[in-house]
C-alpha positions as CSV (number, residue, x, y, z in Angstrom):
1,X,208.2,179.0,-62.3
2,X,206.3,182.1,-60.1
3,X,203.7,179.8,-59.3
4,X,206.9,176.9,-57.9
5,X,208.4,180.2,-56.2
6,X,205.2,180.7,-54.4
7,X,204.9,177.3,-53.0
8,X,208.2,177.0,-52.0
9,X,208.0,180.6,-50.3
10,X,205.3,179.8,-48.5
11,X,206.6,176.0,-47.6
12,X,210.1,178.0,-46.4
13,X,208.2,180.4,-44.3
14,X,205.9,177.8,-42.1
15,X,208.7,175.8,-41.6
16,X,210.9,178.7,-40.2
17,X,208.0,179.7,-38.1
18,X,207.7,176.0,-37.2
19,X,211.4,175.7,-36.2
20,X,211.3,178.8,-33.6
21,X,211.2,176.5,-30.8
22,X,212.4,178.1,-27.6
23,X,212.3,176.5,-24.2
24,X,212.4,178.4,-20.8
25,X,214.9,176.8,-18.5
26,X,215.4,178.6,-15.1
27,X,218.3,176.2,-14.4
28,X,220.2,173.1,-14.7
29,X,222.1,171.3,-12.0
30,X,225.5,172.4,-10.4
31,X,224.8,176.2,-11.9
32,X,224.1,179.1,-10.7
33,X,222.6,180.7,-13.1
34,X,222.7,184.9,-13.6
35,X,218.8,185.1,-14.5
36,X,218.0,187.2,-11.1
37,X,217.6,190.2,-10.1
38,X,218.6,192.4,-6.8
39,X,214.8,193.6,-5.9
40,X,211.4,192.5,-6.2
41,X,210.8,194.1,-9.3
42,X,212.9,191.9,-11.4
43,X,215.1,194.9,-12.9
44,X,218.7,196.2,-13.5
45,X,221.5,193.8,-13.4
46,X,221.8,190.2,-14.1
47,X,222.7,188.5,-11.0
48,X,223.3,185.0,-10.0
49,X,220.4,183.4,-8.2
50,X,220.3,181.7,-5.0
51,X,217.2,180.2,-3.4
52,X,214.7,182.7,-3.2
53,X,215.9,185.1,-5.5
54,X,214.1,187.4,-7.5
55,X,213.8,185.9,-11.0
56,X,214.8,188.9,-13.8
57,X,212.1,190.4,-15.8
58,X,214.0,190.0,-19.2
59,X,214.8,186.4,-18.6
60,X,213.0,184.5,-21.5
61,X,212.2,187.2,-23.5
62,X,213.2,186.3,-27.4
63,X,213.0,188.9,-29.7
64,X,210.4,188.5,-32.6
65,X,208.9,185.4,-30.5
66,X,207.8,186.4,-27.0
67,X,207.5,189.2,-24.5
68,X,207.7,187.6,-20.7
69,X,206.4,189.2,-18.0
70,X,206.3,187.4,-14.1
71,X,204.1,188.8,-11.1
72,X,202.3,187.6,-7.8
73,X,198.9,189.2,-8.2
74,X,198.4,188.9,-4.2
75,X,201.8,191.2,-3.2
76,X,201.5,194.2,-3.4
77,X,203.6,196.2,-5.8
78,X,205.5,195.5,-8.1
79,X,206.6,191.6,-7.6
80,X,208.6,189.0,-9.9
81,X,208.3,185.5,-8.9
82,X,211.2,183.9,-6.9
83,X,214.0,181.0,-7.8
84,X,215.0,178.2,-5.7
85,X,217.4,175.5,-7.3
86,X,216.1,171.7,-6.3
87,X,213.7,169.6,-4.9
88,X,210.5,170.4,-6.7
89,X,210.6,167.0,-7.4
90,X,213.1,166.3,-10.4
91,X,213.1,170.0,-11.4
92,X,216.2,171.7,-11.1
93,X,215.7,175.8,-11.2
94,X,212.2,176.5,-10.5
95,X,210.0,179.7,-10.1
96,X,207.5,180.1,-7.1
97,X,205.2,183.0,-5.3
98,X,205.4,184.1,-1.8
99,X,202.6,183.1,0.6
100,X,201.8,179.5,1.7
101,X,199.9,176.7,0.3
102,X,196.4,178.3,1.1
103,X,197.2,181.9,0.1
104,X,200.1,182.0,-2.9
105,X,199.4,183.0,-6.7
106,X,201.8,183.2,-9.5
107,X,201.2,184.6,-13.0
108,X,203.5,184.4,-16.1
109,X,202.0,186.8,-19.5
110,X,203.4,185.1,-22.8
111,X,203.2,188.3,-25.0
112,X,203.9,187.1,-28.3
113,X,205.6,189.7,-30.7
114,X,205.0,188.2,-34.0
115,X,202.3,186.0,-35.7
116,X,201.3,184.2,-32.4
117,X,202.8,181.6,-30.3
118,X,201.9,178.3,-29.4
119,X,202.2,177.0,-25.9
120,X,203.8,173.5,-26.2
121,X,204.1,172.0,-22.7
122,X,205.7,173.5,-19.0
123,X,206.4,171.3,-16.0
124,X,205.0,171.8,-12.1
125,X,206.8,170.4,-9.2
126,X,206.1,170.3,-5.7
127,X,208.3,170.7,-2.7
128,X,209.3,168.9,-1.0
129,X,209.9,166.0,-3.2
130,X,206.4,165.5,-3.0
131,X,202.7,165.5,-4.3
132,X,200.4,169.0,-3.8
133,X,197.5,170.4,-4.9
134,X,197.1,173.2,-7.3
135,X,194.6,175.7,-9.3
136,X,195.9,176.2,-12.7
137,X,194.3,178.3,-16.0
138,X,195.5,179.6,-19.2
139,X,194.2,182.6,-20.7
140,X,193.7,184.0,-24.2
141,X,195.7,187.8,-23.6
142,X,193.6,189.4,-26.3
143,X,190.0,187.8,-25.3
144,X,190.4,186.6,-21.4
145,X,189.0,183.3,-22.5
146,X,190.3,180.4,-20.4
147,X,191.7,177.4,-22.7
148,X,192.8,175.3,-19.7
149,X,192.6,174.2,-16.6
150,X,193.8,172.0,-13.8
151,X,192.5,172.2,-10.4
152,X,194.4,168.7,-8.4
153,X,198.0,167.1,-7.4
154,X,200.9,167.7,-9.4
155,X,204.0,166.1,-8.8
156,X,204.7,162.4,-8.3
157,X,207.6,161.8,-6.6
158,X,210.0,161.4,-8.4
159,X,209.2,163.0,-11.3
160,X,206.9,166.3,-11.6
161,X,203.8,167.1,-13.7
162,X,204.2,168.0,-17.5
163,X,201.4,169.8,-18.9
164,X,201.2,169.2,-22.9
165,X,198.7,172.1,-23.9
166,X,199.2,172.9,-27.0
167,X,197.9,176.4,-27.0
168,X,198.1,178.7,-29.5
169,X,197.3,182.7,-29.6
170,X,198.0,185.9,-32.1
171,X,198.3,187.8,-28.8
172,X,200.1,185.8,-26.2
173,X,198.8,183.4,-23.1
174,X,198.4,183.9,-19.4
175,X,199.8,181.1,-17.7
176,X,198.3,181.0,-13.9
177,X,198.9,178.7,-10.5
178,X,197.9,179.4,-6.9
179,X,197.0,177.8,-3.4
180,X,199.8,176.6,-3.9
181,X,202.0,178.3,-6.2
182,X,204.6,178.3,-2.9
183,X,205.2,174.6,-2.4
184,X,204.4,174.2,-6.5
185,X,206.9,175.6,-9.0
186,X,207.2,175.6,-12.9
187,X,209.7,175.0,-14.9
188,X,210.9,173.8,-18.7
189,X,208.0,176.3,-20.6
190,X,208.3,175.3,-24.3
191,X,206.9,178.1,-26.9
192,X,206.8,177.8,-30.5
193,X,206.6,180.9,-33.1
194,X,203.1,180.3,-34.9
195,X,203.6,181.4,-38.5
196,X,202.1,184.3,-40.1
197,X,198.5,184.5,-41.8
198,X,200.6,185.4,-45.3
199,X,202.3,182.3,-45.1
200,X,199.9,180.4,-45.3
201,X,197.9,182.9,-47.8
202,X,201.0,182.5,-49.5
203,X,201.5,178.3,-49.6
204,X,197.3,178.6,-50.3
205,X,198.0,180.7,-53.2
206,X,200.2,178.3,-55.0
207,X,198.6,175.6,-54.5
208,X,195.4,177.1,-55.8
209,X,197.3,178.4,-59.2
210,X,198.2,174.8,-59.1
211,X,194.6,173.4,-58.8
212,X,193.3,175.4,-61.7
213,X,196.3,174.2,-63.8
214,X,195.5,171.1,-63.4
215,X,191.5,170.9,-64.2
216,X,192.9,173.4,-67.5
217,X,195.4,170.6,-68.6
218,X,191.9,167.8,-67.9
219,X,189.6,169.9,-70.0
């Protein structure tokens, strides 16, 4: 019975963590949505947002999943990315960085607050209903190390870019675009909760028990 309890403890738990799916959706057509904020710094109240609005620094954030932070690395201070509602190709609600197609960079930080998350897939449009190129990379947050990159067109009108990663980290992921990241936004990131080590200790456990029960009941 303990060792049944210890398989199906551990079988419960990766499939929980398994199930945390969680997509980030800046939009979807006809709304408005209150995701904004009233300065650059993405903070205080919820807002509605209307092109070029300020997208909110809390937006996205799940607790026990992820942490997300937004920034443009080439303006100075303190800077969340912006929202504008359509024509990034099919995407309705996307975020973008100030600049122009030569001189723009956007940054999104995954922080994950539990176990790791995986990176499932995001989408990149380009404005205006068109095809652009872009520089894109995905960092490791704990070690820097670059798991992907893209450097070419996305969008093809009229349907945008989606980018199935599949990237996983204990410590979150650096999601990256620029020249352009103003005629290129993103939209429709998908994140999954990446069980804990002890579940899978746990599930390993039991089936171990399970192993030696087996070769006892052969000899």
């Amino acid at each position: 019975m303990m060792v049944k309890n210890m398989l199906l403890a551990g079988i419960a738990a990766l499939a929980a963590g398994g199930a945390q799916a969680h997509t980030i959706d800046f939009g979807n057509v006809g709304q408005a949505p209150s995701i904004c904020a009233n300065n650059a710094a993405g903070t205080g109240t919820l807002v509605a947002c209307g092109n070029s609005g300020w997208i909110h620094q809390s937006y996205g954030d799940v607790v026990g999943l992820v942490d997300v932070s937004y920034s443009q690395p080439l303006q100075s201070g303190a800077s969340t990315l912006r929202w504008w509602a359509a024509d990034y190709n099919n995407l309705y609600g996307v975020l973008w960085a100030d600049g122009s197609d030569s001189n723009s960079y956007a940054r999104i930080d995954l922080v994950a607050q539990s176990g790791g998350i995986r990176l499932t897939s995001f989408d990149l449009g380009a404005y205006s209903h068109t095809t652009r190129g872009t520089q894109l990379a995905i960092y490791d947050l704990g070690s820097n190390a670059l798991l992907f990159s893209h450097n070419g067109n996305v969008g093809s009108e009229p349907n945008a870019t989606r980018f199935n990663v599949d990237l996983s980290s204990a410590s979150g992921l650096r999601l990256e675009w620029r020249n352009s990241a103003y005629n290129v936004g993103i939209d429709n990131i998908v994140l999954q909760a990446v069980p804990e080590p002890s579940s899978y200790a746990l599930l390993l456990g039991g089936l171990a028990v399970v192993g030696a029960v087996a070769r006892r009941r052969r000899g």
